[in-house]
mmCIF file as gemmi writes it, N, C-alpha and C atoms, coordinates in Angstrom:
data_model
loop_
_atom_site.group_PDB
_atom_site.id
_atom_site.type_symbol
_atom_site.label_atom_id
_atom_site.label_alt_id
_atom_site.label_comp_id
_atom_site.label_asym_id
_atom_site.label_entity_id
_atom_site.label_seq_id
_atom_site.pdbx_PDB_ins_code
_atom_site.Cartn_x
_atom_site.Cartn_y
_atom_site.Cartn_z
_atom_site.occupancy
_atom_site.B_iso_or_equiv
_atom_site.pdbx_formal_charge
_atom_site.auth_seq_id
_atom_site.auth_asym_id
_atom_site.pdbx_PDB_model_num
ATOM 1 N N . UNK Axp A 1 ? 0.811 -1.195 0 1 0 ? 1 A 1
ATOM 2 C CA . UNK Axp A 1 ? 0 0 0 1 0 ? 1 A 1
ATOM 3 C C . UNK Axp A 1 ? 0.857 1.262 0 1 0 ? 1 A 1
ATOM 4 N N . UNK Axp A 2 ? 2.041 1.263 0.428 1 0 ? 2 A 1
ATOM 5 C CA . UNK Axp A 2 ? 2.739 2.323 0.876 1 0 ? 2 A 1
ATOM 6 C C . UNK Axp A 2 ? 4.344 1.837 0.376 1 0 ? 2 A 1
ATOM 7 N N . UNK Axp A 3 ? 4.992 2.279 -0.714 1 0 ? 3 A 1
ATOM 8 C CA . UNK Axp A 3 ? 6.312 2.671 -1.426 1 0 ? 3 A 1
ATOM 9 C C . UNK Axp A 3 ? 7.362 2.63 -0.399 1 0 ? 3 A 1
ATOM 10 N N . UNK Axp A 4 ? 8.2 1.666 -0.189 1 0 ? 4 A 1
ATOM 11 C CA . UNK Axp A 4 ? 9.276 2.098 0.799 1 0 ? 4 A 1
ATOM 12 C C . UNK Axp A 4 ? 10.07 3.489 1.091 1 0 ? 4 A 1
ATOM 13 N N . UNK Axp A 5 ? 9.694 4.313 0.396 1 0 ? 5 A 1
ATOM 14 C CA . UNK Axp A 5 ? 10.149 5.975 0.887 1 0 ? 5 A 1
ATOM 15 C C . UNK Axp A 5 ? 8.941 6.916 1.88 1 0 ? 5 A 1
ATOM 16 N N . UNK Axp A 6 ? 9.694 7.137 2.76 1 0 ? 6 A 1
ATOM 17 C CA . UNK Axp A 6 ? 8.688 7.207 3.68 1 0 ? 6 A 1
ATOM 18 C C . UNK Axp A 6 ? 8.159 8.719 3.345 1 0 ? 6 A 1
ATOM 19 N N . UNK Axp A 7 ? 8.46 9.267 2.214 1 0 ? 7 A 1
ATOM 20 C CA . UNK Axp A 7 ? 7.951 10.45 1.739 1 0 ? 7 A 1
ATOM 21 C C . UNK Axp A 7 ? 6.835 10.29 0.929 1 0 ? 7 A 1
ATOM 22 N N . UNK Axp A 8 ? 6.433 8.591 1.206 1 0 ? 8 A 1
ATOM 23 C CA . UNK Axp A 8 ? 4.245 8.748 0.527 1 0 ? 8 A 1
ATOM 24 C C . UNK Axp A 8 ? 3.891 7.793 1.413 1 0 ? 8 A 1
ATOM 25 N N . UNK Axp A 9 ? 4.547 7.714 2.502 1 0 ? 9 A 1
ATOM 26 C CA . UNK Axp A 9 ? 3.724 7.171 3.27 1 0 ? 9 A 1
ATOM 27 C C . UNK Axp A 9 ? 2.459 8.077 4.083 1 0 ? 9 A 1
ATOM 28 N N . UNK Axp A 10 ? 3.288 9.665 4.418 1 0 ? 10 A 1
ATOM 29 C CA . UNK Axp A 10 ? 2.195 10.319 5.09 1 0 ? 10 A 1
ATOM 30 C C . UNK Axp A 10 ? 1.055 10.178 4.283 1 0 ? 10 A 1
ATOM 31 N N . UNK Axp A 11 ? 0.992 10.975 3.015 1 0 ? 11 A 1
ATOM 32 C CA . UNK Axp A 11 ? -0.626 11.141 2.387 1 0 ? 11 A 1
ATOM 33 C C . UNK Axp A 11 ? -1.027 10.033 2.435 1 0 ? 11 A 1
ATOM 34 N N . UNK Axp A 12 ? -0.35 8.934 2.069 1 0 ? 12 A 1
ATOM 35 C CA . UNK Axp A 12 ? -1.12 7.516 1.887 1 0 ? 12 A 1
ATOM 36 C C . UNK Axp A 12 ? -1.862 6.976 3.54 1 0 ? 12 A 1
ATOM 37 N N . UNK Axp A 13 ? -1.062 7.446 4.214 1 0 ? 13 A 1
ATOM 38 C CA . UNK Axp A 13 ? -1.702 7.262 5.626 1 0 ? 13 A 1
ATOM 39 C C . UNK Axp A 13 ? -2.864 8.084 6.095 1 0 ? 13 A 1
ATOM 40 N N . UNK Axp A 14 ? -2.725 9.727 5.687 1 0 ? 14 A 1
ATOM 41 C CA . UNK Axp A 14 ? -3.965 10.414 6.18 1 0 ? 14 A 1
ATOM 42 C C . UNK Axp A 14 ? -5.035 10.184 5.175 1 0 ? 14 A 1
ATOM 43 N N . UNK Axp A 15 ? -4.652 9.918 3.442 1 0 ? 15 A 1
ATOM 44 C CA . UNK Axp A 15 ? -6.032 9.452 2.995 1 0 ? 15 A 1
ATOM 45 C C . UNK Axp A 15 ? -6.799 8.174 3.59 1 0 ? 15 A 1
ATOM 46 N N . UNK Axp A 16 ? -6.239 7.307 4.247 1 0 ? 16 A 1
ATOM 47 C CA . UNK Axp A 16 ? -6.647 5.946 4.42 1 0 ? 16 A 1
ATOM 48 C C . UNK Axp A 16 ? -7.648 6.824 5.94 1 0 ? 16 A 1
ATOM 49 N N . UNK Axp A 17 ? -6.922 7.407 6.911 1 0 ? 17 A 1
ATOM 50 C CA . UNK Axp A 17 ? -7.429 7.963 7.682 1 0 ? 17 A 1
ATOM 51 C C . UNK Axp A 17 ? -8.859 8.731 7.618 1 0 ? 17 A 1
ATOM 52 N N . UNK Axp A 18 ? -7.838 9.487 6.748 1 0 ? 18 A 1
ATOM 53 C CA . UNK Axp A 18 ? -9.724 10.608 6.39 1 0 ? 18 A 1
ATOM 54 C C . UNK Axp A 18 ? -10.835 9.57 5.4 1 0 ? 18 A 1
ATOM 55 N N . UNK Axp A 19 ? -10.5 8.562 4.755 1 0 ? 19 A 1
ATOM 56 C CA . UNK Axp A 19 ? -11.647 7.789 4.191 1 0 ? 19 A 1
ATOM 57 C C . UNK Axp A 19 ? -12.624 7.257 5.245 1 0 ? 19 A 1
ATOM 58 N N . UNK Axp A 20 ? -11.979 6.707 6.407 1 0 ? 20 A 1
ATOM 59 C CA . UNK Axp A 20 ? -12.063 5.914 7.737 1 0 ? 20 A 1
ATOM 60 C C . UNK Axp A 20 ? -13.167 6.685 8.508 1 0 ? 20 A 1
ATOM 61 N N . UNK Axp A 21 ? -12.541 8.341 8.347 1 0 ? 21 A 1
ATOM 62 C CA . UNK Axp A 21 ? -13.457 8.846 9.18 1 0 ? 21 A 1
ATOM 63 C C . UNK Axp A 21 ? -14.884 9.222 8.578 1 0 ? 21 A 1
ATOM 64 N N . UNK Axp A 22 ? -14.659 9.153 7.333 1 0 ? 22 A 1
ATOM 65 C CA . UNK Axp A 22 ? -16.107 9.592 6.26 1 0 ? 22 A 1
ATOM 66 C C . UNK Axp A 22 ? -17.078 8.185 6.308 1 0 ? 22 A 1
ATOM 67 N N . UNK Axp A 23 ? -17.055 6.902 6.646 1 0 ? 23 A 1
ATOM 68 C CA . UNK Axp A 23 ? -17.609 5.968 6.824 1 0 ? 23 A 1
ATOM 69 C C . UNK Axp A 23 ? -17.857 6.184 7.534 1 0 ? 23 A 1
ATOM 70 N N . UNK Axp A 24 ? -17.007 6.066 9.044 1 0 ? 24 A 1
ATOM 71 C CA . UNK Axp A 24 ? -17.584 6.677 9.968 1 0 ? 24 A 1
ATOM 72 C C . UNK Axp A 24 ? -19.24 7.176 10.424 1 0 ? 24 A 1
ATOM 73 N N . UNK Axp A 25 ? -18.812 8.53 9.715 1 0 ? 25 A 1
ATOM 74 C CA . UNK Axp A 25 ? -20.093 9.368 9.517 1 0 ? 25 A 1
ATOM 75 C C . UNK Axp A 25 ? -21.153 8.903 8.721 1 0 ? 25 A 1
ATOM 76 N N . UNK Axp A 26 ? -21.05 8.078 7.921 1 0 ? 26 A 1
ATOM 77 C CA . UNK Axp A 26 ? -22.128 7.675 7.116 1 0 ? 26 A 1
ATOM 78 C C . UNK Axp A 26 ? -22.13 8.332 5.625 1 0 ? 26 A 1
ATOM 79 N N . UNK Axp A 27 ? -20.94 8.868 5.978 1 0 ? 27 A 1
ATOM 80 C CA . UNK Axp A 27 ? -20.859 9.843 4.046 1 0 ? 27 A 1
ATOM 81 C C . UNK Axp A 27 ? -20.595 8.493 2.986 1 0 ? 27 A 1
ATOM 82 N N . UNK Axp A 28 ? -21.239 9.333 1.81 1 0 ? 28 A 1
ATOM 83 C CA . UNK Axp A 28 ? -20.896 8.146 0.656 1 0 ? 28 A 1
ATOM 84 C C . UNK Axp A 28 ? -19.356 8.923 -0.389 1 0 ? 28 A 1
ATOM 85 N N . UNK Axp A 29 ? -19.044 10.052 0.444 1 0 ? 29 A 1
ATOM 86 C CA . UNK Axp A 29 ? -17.997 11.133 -0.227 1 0 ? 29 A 1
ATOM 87 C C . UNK Axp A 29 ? -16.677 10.055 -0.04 1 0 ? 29 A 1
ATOM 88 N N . UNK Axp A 30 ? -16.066 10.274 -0.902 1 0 ? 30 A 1
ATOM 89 C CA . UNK Axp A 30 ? -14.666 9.763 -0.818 1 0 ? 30 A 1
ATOM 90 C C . UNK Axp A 30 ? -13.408 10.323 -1.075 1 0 ? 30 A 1
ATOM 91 N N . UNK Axp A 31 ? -12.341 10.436 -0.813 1 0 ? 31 A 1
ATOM 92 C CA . UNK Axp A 31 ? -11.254 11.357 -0.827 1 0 ? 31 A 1
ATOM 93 C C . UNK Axp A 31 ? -10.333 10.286 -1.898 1 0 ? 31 A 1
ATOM 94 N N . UNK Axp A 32 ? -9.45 11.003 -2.833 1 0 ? 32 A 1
ATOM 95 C CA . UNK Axp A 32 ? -8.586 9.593 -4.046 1 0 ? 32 A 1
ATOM 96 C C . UNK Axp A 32 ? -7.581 10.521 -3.548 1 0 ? 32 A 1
ATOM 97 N N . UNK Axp A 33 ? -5.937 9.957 -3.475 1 0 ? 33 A 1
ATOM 98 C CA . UNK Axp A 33 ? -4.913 10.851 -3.185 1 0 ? 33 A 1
ATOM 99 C C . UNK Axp A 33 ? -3.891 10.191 -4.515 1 0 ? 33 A 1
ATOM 100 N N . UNK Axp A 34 ? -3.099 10.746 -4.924 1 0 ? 34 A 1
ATOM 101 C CA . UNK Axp A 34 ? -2.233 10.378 -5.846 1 0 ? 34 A 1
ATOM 102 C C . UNK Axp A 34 ? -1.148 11.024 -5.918 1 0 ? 34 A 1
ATOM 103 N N . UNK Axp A 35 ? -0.065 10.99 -6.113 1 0 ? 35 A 1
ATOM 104 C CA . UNK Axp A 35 ? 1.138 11.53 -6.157 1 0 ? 35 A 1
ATOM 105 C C . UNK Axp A 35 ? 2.212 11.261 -7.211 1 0 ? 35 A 1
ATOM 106 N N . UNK Axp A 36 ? 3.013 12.143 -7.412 1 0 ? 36 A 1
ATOM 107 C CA . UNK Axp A 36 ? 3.768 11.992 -8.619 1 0 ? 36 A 1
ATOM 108 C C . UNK Axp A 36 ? 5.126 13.102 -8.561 1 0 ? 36 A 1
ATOM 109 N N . UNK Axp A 37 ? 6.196 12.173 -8.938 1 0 ? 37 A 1
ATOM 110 C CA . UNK Axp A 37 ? 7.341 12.626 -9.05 1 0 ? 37 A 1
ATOM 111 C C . UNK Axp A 37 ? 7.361 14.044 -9.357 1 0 ? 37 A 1
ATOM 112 N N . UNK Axp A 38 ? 8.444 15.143 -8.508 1 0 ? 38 A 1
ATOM 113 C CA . UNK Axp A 38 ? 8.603 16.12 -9.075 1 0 ? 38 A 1
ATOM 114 C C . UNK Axp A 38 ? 8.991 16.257 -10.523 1 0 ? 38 A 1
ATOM 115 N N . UNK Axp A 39 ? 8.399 17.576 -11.447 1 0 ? 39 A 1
ATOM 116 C CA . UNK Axp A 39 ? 9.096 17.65 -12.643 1 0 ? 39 A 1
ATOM 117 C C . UNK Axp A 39 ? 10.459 17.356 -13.165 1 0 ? 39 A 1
ATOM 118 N N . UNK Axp A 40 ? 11.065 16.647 -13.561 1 0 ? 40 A 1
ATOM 119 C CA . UNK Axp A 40 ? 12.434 16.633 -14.319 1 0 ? 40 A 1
ATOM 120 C C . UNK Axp A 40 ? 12.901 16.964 -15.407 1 0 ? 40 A 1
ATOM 121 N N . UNK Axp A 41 ? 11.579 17.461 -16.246 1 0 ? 41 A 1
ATOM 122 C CA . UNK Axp A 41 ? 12.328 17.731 -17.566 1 0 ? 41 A 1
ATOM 123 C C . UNK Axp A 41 ? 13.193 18.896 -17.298 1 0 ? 41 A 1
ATOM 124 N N . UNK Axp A 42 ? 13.906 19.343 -18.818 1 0 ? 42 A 1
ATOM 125 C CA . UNK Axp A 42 ? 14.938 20.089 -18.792 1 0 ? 42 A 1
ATOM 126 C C . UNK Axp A 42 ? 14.084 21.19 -19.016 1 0 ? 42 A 1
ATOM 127 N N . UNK Axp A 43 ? 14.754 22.157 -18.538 1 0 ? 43 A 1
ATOM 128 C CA . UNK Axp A 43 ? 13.998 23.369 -18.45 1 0 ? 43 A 1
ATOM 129 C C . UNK Axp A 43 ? 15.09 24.397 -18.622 1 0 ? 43 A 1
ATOM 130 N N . UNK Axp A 44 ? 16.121 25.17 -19.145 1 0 ? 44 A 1
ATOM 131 C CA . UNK Axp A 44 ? 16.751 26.002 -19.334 1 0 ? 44 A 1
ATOM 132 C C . UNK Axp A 44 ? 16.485 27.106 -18.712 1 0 ? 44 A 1
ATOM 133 N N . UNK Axp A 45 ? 15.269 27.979 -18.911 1 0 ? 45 A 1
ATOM 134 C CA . UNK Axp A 45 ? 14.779 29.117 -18.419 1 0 ? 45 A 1
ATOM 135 C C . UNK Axp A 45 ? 14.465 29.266 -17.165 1 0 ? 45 A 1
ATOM 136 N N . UNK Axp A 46 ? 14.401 27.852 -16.495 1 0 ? 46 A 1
ATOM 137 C CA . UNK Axp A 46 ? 14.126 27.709 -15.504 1 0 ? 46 A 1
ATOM 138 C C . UNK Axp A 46 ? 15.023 27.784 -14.113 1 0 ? 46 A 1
ATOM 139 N N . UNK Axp A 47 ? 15.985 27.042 -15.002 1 0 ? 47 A 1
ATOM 140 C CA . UNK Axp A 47 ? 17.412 26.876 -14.013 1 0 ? 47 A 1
ATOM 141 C C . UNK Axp A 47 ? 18.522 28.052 -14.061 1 0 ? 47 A 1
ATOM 142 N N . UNK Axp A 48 ? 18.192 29.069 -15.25 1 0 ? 48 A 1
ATOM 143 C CA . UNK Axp A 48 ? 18.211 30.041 -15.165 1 0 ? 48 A 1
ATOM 144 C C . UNK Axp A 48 ? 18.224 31.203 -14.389 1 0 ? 48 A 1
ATOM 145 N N . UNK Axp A 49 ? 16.856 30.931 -14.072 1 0 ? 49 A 1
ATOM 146 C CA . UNK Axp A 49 ? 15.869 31.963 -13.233 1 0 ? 49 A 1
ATOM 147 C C . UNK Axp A 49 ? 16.159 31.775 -11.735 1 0 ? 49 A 1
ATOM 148 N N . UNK Axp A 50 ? 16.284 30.117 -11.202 1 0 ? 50 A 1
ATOM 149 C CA . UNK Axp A 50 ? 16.564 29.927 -10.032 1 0 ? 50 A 1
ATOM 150 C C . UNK Axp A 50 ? 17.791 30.743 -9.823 1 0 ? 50 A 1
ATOM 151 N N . UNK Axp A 51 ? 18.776 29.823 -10.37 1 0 ? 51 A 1
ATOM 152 C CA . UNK Axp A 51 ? 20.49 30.359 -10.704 1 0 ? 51 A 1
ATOM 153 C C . UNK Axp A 51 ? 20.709 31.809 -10.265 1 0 ? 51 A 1
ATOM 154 N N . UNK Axp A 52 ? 20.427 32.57 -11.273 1 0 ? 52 A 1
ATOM 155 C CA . UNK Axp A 52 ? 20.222 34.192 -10.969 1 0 ? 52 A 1
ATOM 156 C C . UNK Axp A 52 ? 19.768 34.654 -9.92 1 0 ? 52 A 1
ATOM 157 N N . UNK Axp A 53 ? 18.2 34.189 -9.653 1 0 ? 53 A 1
ATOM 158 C CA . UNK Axp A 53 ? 17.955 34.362 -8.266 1 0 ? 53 A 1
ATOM 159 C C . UNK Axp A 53 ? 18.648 33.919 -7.032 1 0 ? 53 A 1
ATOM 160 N N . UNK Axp A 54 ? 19.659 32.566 -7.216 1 0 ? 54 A 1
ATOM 161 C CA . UNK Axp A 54 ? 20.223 32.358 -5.858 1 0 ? 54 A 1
ATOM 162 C C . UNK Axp A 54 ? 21.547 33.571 -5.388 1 0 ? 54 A 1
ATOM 163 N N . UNK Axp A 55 ? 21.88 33.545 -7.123 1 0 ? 55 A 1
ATOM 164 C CA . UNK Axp A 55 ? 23.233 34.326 -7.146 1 0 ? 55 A 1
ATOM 165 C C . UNK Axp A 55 ? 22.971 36.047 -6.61 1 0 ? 55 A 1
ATOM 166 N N . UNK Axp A 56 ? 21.708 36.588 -6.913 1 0 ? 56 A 1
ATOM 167 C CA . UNK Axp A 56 ? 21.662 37.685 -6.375 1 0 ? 56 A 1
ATOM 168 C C . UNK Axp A 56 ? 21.525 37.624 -5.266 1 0 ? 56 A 1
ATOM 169 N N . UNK Axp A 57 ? 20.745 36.619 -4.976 1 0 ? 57 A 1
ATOM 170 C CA . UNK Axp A 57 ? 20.712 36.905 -3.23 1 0 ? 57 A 1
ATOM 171 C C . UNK Axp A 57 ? 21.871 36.879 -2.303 1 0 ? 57 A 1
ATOM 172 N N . UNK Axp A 58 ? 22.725 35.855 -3.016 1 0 ? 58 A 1
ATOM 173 C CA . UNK Axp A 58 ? 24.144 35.567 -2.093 1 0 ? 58 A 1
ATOM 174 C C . UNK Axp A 58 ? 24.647 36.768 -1.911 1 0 ? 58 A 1
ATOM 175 N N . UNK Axp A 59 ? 24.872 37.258 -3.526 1 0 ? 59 A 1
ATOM 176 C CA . UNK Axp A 59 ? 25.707 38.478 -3.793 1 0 ? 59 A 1
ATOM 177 C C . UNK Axp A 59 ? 25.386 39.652 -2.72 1 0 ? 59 A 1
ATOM 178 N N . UNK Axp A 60 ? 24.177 40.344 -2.77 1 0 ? 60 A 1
ATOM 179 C CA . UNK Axp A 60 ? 23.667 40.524 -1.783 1 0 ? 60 A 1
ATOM 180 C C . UNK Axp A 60 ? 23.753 40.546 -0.206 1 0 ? 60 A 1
ATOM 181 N N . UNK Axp A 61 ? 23.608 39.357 0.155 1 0 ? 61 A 1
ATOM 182 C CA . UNK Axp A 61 ? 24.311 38.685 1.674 1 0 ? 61 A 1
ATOM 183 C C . UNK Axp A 61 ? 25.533 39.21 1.824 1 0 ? 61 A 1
ATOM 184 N N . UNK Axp A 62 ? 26.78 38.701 0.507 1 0 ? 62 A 1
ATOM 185 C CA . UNK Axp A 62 ? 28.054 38.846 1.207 1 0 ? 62 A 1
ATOM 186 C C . UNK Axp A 62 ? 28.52 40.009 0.697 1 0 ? 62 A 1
ATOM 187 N N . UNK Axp A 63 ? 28.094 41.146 0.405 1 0 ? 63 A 1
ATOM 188 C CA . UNK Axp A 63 ? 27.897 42.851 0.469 1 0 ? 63 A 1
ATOM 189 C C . UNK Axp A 63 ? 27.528 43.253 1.708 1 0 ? 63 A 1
ATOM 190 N N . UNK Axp A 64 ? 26.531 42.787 2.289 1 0 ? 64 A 1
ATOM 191 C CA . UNK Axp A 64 ? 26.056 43.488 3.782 1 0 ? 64 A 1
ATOM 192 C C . UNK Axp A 64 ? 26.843 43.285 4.83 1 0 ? 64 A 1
ATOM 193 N N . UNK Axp A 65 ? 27.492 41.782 4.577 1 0 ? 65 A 1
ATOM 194 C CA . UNK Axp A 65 ? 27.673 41.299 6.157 1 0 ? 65 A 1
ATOM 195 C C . UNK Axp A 65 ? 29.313 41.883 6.395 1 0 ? 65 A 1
ATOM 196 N N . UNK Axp A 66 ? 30.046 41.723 5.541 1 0 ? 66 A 1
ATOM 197 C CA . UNK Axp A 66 ? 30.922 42.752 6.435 1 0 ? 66 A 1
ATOM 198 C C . UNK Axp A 66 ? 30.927 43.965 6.881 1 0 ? 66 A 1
ATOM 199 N N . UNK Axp A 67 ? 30.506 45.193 6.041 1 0 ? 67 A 1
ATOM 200 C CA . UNK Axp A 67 ? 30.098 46.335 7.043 1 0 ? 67 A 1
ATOM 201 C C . UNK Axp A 67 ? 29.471 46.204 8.554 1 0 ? 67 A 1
ATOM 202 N N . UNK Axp A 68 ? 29.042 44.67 8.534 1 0 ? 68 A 1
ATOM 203 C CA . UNK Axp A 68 ? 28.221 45.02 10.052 1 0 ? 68 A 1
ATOM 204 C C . UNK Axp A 68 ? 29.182 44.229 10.897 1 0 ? 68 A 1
ATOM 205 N N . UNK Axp A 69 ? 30.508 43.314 10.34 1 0 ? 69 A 1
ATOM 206 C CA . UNK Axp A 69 ? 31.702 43.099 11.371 1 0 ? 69 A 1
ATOM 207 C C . UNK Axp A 69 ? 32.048 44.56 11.768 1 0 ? 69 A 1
ATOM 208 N N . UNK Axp A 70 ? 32.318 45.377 10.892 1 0 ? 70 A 1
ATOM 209 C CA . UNK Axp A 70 ? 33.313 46.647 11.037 1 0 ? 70 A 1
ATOM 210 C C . UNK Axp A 70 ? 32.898 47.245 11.99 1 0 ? 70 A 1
ATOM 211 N N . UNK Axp A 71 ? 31.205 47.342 11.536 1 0 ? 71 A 1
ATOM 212 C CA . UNK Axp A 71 ? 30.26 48.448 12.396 1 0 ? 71 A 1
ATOM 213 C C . UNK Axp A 71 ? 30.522 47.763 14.286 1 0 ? 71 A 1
ATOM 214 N N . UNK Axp A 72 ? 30.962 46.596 14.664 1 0 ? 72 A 1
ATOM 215 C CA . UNK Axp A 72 ? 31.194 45.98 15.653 1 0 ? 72 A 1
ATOM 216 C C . UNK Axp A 72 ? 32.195 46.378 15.912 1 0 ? 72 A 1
ATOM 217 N N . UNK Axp A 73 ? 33.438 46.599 15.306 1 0 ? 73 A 1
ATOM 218 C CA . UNK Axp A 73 ? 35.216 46.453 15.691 1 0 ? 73 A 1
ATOM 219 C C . UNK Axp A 73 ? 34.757 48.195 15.578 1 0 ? 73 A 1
ATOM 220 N N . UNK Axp A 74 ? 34.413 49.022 15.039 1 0 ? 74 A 1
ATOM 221 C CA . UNK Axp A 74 ? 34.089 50.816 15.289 1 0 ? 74 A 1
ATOM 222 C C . UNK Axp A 74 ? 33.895 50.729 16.735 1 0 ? 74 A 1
ATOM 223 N N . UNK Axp A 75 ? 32.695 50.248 16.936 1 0 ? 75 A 1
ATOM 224 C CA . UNK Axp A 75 ? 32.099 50.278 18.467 1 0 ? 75 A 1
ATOM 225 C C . UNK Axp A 75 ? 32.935 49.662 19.781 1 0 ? 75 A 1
ATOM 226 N N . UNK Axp A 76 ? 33.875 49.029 19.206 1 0 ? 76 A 1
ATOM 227 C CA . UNK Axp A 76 ? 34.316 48.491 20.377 1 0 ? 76 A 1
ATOM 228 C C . UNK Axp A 76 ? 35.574 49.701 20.298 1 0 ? 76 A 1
ATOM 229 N N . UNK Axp A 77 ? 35.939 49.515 19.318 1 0 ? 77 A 1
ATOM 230 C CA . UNK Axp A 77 ? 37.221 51.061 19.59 1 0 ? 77 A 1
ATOM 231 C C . UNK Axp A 77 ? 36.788 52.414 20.539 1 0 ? 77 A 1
ATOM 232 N N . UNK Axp A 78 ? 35.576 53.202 19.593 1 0 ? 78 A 1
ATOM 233 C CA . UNK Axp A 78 ? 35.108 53.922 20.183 1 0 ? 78 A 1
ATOM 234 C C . UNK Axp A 78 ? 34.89 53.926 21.886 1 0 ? 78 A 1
ATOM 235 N N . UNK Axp A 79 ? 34.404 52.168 22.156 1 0 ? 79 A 1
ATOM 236 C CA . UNK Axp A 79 ? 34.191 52.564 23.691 1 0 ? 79 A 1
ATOM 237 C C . UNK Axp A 79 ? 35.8 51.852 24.589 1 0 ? 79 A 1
ATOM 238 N N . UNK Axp A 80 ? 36.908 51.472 23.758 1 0 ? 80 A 1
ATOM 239 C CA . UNK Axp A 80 ? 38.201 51.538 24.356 1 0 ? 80 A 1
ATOM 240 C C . UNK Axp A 80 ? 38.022 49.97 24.716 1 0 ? 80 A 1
ATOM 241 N N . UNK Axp A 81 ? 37.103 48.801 24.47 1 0 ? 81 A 1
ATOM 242 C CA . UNK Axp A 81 ? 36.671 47.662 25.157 1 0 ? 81 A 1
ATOM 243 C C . UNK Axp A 81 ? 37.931 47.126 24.738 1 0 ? 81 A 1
ATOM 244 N N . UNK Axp A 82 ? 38.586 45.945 25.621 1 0 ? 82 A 1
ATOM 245 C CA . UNK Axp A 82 ? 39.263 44.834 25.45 1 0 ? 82 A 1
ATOM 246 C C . UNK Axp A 82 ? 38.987 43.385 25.986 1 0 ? 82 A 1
ATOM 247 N N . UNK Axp A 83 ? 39.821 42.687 24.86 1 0 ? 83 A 1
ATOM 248 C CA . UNK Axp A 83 ? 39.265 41.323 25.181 1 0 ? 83 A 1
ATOM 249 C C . UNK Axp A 83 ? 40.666 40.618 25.931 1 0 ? 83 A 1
ATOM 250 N N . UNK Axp A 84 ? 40.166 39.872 26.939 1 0 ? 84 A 1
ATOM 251 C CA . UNK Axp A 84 ? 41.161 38.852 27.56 1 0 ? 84 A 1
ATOM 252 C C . UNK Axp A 84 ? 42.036 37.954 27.248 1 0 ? 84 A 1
């Protein structure tokens, strides 16, 4: 009933569940669950789009984050702090 990857076991478990509970009640409604591999085709524009988007964001990230070491090593000068 259930694919040795335990990534269809949940739905396959809560449809069996929620059918269970619709008898239950006396409903004649029924719930069908089905599942299917993520997309794989090739997609160019796609991997593209991710790509770019990851790359700006990084780019991004590692622009900000040193000014805010500095903005730390300023503040500690300014107030004369030392470390042990």
């Amino acid at each position: 009933m259930c694919s040795p990857e335990p990534i269809n076991c949940f739905p396959v478990l809560v449809n069996i569940l929620s059918n269970t509970f619709l008898r239950l009640h006396n409903s004649t409604a029924r719930l069908r669950l089905w599942s299917q591999l993520f997309y794989t085709g090739e997609n160019g524009e796609l991997k593209n789009y991710i790509f770019f988007g990851l790359f700006t964001y990084l780019l991004v990230l590692a622009a900000g984050l040193p000014p805010l070491f500095a903005m730390s090593n300023v503040e500690d000068y300014k107030v004369k702090s030392t470390s042990c």
